[in-house]
N, C-alpha and C positions, 0 to 999 in steps of 0.2 A: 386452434388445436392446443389441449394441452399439453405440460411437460411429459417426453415418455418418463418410464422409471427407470432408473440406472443399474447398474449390474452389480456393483456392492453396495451391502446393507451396511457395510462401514462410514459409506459417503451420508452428508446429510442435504438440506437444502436450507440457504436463506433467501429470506424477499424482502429487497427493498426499494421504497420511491422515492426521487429526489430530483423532482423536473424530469426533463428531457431525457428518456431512456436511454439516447445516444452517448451522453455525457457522464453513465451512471457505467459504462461496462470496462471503460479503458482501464480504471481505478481496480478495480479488482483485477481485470484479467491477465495472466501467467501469475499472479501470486503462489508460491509454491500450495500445493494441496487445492487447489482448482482445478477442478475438474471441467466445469463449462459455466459460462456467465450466459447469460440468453434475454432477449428485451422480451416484452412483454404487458398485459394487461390484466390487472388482476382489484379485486375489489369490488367489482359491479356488480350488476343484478341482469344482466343480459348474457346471453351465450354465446361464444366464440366470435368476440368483438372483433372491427375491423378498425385502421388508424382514423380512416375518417369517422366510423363512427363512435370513436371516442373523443374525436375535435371537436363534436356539436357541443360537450358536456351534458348531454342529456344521458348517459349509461351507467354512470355513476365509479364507473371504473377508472384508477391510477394508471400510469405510465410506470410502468417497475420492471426491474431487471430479480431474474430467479438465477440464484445461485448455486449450483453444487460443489460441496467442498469436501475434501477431510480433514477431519476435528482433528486428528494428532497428529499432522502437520500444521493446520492454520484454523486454530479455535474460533469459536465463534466471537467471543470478547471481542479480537484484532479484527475479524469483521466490524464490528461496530462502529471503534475504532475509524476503519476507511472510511463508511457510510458517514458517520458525523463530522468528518474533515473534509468532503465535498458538497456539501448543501446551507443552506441557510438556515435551522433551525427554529427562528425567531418567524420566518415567512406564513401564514397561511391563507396565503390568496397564490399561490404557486411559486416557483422556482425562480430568482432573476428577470432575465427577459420574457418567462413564458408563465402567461398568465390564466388563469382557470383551476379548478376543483382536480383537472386532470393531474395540474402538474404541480400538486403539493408533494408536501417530503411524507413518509411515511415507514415505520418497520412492522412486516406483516409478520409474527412469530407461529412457529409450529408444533411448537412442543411446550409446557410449562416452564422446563430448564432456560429457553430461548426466552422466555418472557419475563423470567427471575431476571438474566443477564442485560436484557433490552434497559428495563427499570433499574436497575443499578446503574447504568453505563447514563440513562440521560437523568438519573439524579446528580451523579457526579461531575456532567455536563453544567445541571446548573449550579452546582456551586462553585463551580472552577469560577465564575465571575467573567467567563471568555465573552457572554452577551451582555449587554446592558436590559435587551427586549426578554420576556417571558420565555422558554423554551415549548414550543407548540406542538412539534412534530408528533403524530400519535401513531400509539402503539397497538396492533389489531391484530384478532387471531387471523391466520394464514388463511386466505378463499384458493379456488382455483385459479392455476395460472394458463394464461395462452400467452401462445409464442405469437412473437406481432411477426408480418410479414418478411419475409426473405429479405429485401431491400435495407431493414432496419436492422439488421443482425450482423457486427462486426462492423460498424462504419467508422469507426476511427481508423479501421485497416484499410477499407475500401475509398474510400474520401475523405484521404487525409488533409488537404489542404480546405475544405468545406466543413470539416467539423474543427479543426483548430478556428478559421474563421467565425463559425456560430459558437464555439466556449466562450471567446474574447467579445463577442460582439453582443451578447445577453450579460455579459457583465459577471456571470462566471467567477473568473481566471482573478481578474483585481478581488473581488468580496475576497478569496478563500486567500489570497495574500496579507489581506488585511488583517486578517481573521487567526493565521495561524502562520506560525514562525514569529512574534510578532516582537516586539522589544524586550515583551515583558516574558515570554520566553526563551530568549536570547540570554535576560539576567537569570532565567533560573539553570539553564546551561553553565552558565559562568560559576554561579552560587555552588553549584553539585559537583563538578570536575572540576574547579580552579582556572584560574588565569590565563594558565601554559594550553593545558589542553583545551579549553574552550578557544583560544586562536587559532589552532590547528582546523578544528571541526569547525567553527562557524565562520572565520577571518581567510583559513586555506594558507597559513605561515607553516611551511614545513620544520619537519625538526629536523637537530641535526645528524649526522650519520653517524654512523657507530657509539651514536648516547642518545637510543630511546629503545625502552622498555624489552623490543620482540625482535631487533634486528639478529640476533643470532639462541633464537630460542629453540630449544631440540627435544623439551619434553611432547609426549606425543596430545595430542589433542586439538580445540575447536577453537577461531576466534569471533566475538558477537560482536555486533555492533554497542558500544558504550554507555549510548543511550535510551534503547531499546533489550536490547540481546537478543536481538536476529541474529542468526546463524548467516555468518559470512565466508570465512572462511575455514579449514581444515589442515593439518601437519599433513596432510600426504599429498598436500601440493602445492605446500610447500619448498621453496630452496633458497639456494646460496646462491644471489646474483651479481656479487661481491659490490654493493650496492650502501652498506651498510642499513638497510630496510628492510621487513619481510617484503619479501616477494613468494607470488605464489601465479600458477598457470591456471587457475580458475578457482570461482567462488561455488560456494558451497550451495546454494541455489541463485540461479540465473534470475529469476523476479527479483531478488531482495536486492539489488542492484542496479545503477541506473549508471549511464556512460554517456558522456555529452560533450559537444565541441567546450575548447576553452581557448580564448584569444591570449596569447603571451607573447611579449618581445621576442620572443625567439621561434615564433613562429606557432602553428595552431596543435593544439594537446589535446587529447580525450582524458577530461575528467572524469572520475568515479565516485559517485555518491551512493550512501546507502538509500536503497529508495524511499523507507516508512520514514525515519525519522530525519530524511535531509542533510545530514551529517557529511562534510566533505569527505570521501577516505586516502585518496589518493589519485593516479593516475596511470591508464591502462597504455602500453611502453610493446614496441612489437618486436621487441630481442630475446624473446624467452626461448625456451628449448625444448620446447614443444613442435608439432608439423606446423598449430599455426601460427606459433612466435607469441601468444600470450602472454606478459609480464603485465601482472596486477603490481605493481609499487606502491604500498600502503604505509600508509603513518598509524605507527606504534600507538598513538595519542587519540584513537579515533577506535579502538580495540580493546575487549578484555581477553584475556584468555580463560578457557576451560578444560583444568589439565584431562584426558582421558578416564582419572578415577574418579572426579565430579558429574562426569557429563549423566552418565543415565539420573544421579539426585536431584541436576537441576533440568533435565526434561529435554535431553541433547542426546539421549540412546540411540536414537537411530542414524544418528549422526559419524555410529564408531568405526562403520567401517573406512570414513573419510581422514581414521588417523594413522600414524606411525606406529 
């Protein structure tokens, strides 16, 4: 079956392969302006393939994930972006563990705009010097997409302890460690923010209370992530949790954020990291004043702000009614 058509002509669609469809859809999926991540098969020269008979490799069809999104919340660039920080690029005999014509990496583009950005995004690829290997992954106009079976569709939700198992065990999870965060981005963090704030964000040294940057900031407006500028948080949720840190009772989108146990002498913490760039930010604290006691506790040092009269010139309009 192919994809249906969606109900605004606002939304767009991207398509990419990168091994294992299962492994292709957690990465994208709730990223603000996602509309639906969906596995699939697309590429071949057969109609409405089924998983086995794309295992023969005889169909000539990829294993890919179709994405719908909208562009002004989450352009297609930052698509890229995700796509090229979870695959092997240099690979093409397939993915990691899984081997075959099915399971190479690929971006299927749809439009000419997608195919300017695709081309820029893995020339830049290769000059970054991030591979030693040629960058191989190729770039193809979009075929039709079918939706692969029911079974395969959200299995990072449905078997969750079986697909954490099959990332780590195809070798996955170690490659894209290797691969990114790696030393030599570590110094160029250090290099761009300095000393202080680079141990905050990559080290997790907090600073200290009532001497850094935001702890009592009142003009109205948005804070990004430092290294990025994701939109993290907002002034209007903002408070005073006499704390000496902002504090705020929620982030400004629920994707761009990630919360995870964290082991401490004093017992187990929820950390908070920004989820694209890894960036420590702080820690989620259950004394807020809210019904559900949210307290986000962020470090000043892992934040810009952007007062309310910048936000529409730096591309954060729709952001205004989350200020003071």
């Amino acid at each position: 079956m192919q994809l249906q058509k969606w109900e605004s002509d606002a939304f767009k669609r991207a398509t990419f392969a990168g091994g294992c469809f299962w492994c292709m859809v957690k990465p994208f999926d709730t990223l603000p302006g996602i509309v639906s991540v969906q596995s699939g098969y697309t590429g071949g020269h057969t109609d409405n393939p089924t998983y086995e008979d794309v295992g023969t490799e005889q169909t000539g069809h990829y294993e890919a994930v179709q994405i719908v999104y909208d562009p002004a919340r989450f352009p297609y660039t930052r698509l890229l972006d995700v796509f090229w920080g979870q695959i092997d690029p240099t690979d093409d005999g397939g993915q990691f563990g899984d081997r075959g014509a099915s399971y190479r990496s690929a971006i299927f583009v749809h439009d000419e705009q997608q195919r300017r950005e695709a081309e820029a995004s893995k020339r830049a690829l290769e000059k970054s010097g991030r591979f030693k290997r040629p960058i191989v992954t190729a770039i193809l106009p979009a075929q039709p997409f079918y939706i692969a079976e029911e079974e395969h569709q959200d299995y990072y939700k449905r078997r969750i302890m079986h697909y954490r198992r099959y990332r780590e065990a195809s070798g996955r999870d170690a490659y894209l460690a290797r691969h990114w965060q790696t030393e030599r981005d570590m110094d160029m963090w250090r290099k761009s923010l300095g000393e202080a704030q680079y141990r905050v964000i990559a080290v997790r040294e907090e600073e200290a209370p009532y001497a850094n940057a935001y702890w009592n900031q009142n003009e109205p407006g948005i804070y990004v992530d430092v290294l990025t500028g994701d939109p993290l948080f907002g002034t209007a949720d903002q408070y005073d949790a006499s704390t000496g840190y902002p504090a705020f009772t929620r982030p400004l989108e629920e994707g761009l954020v990630v919360r995870e146990a964290e082991l401490h002498p004093e017992g187990a913490r929820t950390a908070v990291r920004s989820r694209l760039s890894g960036a420590w930010l702080g820690h989620l604290l259950t004394d807020g004043p809210g019904g559900d006691k949210r307290h986000y506790h962020i470090q000043s040092a892992a934040l810009r702000f952007v007062p309310l009269t910048r936000m529409e010139a730096e591309g954060y309009a729709r952001y205004s009614d989350r200020t003071r």
